[in-house]
C-alpha positions as CSV (number, residue, x, y, z in Angstrom):
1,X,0.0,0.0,0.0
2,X,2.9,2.5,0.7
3,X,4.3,1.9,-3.0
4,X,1.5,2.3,-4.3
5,X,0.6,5.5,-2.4
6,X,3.6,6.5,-3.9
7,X,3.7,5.5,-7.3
8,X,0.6,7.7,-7.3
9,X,1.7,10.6,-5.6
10,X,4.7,10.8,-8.4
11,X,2.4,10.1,-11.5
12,X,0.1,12.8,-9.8
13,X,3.0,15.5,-9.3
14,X,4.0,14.2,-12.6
15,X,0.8,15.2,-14.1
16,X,0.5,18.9,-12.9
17,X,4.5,19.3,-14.3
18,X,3.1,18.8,-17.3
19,X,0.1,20.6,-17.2
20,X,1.6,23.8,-15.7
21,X,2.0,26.7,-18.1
22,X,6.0,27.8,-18.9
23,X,7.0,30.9,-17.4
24,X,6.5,34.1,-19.6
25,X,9.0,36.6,-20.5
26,X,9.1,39.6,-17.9
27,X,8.3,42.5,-19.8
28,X,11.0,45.2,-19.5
29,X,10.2,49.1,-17.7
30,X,12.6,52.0,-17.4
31,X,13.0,52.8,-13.7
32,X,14.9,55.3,-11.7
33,X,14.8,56.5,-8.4
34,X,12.8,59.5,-9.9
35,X,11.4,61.2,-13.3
36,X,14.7,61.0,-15.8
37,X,15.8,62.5,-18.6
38,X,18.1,60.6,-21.3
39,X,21.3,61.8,-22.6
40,X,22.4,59.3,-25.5
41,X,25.9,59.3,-27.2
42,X,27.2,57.3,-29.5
43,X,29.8,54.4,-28.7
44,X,32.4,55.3,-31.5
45,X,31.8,52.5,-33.5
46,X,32.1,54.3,-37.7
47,X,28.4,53.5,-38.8
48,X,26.5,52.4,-35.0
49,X,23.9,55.2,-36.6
50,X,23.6,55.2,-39.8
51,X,20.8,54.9,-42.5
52,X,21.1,52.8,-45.6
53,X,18.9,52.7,-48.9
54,X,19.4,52.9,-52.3
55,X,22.6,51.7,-52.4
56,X,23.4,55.0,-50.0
57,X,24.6,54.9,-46.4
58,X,24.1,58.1,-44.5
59,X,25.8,58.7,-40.9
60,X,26.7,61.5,-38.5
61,X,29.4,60.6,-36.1
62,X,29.4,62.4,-32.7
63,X,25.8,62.8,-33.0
64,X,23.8,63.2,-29.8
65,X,20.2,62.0,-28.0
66,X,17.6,62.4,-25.9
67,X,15.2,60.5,-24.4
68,X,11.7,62.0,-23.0
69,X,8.7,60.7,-21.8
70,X,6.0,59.9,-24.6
71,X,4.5,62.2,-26.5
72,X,4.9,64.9,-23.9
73,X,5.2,68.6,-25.6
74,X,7.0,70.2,-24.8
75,X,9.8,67.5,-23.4
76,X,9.3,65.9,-20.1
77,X,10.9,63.9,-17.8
78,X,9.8,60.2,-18.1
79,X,8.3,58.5,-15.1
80,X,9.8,55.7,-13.6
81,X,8.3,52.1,-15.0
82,X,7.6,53.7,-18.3
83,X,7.8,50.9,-21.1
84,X,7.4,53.3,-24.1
85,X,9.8,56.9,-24.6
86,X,10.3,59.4,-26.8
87,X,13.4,59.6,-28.4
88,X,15.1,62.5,-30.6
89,X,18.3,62.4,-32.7
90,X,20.4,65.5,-32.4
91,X,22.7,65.0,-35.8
92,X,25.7,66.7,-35.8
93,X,25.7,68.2,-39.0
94,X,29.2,69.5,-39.8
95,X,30.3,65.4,-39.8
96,X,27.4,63.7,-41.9
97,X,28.4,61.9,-44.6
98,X,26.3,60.1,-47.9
99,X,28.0,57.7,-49.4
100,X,26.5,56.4,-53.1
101,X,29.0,53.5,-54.5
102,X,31.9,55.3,-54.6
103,X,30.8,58.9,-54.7
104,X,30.6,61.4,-51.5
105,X,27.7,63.5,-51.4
106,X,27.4,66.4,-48.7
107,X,24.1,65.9,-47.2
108,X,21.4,67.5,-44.8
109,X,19.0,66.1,-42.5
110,X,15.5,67.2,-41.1
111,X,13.5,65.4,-38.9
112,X,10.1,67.8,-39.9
113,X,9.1,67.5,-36.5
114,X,9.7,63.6,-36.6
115,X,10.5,61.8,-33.3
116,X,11.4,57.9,-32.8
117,X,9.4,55.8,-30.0
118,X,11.2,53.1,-28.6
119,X,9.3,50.3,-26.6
120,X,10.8,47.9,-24.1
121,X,9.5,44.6,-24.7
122,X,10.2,41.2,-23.0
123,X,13.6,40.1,-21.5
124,X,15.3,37.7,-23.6
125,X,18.3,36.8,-21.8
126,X,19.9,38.4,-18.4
127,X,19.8,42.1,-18.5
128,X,18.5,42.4,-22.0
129,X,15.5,43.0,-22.9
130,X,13.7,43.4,-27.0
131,X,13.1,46.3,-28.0
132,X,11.2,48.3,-31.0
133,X,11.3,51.6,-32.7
134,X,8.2,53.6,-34.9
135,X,8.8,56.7,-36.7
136,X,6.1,59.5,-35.3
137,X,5.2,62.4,-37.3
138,X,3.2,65.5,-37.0
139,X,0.1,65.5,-39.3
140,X,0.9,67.0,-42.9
141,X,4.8,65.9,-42.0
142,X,6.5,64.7,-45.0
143,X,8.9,62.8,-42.3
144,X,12.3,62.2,-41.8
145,X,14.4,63.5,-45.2
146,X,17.9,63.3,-45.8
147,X,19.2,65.5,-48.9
148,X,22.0,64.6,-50.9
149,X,24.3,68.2,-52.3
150,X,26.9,68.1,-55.0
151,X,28.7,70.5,-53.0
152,X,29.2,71.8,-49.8
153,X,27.6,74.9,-50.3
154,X,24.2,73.0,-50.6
155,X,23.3,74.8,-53.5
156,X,22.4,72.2,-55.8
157,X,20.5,69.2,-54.4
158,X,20.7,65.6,-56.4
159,X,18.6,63.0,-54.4
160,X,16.4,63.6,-51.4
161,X,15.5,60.1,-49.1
162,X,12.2,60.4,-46.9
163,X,11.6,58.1,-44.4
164,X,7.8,58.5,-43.7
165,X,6.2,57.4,-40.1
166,X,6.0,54.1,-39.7
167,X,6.1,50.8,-37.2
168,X,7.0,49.3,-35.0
169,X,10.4,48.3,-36.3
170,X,11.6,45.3,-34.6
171,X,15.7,44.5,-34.2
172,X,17.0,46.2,-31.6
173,X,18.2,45.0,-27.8
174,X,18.1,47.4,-24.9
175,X,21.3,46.2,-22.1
176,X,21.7,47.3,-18.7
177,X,24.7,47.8,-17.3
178,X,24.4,47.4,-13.6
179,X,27.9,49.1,-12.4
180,X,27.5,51.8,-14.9
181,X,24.0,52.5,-14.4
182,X,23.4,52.5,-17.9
183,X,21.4,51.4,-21.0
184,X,22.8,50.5,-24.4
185,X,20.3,50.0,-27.3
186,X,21.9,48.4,-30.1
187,X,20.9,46.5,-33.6
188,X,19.6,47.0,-37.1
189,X,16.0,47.9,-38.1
190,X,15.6,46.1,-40.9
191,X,12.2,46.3,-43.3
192,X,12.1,49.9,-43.2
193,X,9.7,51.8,-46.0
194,X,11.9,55.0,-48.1
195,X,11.3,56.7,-50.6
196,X,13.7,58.7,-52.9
197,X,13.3,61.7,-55.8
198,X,15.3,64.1,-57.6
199,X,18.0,63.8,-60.4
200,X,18.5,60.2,-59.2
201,X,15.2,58.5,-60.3
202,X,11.7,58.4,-58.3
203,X,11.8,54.6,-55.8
204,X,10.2,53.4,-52.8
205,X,11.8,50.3,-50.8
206,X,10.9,48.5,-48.1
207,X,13.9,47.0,-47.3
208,X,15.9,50.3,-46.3
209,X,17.9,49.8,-42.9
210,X,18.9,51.2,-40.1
211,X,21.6,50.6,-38.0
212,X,21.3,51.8,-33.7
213,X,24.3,52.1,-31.3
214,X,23.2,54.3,-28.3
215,X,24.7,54.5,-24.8
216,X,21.8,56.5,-22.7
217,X,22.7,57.7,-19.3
218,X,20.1,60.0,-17.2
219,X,19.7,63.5,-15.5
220,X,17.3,63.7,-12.5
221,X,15.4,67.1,-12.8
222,X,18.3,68.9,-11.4
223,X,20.4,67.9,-14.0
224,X,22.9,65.8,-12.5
225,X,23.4,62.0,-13.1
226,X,21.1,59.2,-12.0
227,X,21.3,55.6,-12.4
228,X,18.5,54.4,-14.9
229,X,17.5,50.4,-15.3
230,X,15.5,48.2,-17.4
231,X,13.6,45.7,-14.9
232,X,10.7,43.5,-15.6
């Protein structure tokens, strides 16, 4: 009678193993110890930003960012266990580059009033988490545009790129770094809709690129440094 107690007692914890549902993915949330601004730089890495389509890769080392809380206007801090930001690049214009094959172009970029919003998803491994990016415009915004100069006077334009809103854009990782107190957001949006007119031919792809390598640190709302974290 005791074996077979058991025997049944295994099979029966056997049973609910089985049965029991896997445990989900934590979803990821921005947390400080209070509402936090982002300061983004790039890692140094020649193309960790950079937009490719059309054969063209368009960069701007030394560039800058900043992170605020969703759709606040003007900027806000963002609230601790946000899972959605606002994010703005801040080119640095006097270094952008367009590269065509083996001809340099000297371009310009406009956001139009175009933001990105990046979402934390669910951890995937220890400390990273997935994450996704959409292209917001204001209504009647042509979106982001990237114009391509013969020269660096800007007085002749050959090719303009627009990058309209879209999303979400999967691809990229956000990493915490616990000693630092910081988060990296790295990878390559792939699938991403262009368009492109002027003197070199009228196109629209969907398979435009592009590439993400940020290092955000934050700013309480004194301005001085705070820790930020992705938890789930």
């Amino acid at each position: 009678m005791i074996k077979a107690s058991g025997l049944a007692m295994i099979t029966a914890l056997a049973a609910i193993a089985v049965s029991a549902p896997a445990a989900s993915a934590q979803q990821g949330a921005l947390t400080a110890e209070g509402p936090v601004t982002l300061v983004g730089f790039e890692p140094g890495t020649s193309g960790a930003n950079a937009f490719t389509a059309f054969g063209s890769k368009f960069e701007c080392p030394g560039s800058t960012f900043t992170g605020h809380r969703l759709g606040a206007t003007p900027d806000e801090p963002i609230e601790s266990g946000a899972e959605e930001i606002t994010a703005q690049s801040h080119y640095n214009a006097f270094e952008c580059t367009l590269e065509s094959g083996e001809t340099l172009f000297s371009p310009t970029f406009n956001r139009n009033g175009c933001d990105f919003v990046l979402g934390i998803g669910e951890e995937d491994s220890e400390h990273t988490y997935a994450a996704t990016t959409d292209i917001v415009c204001p209504e009647g915004s042509p979106g982001l545009q990237i114009d391509a100069f013969s020269g660096q006077a800007h007085g002749f334009r050959v090719c303009r790129t627009t990058f309209g809103p879209q999303g979400p854009l999967s691809g990229l990782h956000a990493s915490v770094d616990t000693e630092t107190g910081r988060v990296a957001v790295t990878g390559t949006l792939t699938g991403v809709h262009a368009e492109k007119s002027g003197l070199c031919g009228a196109a629209t792809s969907t398979e435009a690129t592009l590439h993400v390598g940020i290092g955000f640190e934050g700013e309480n709302e004194s301005g001085e440094p705070t820790d930020v974290m992705i938890t789930g």
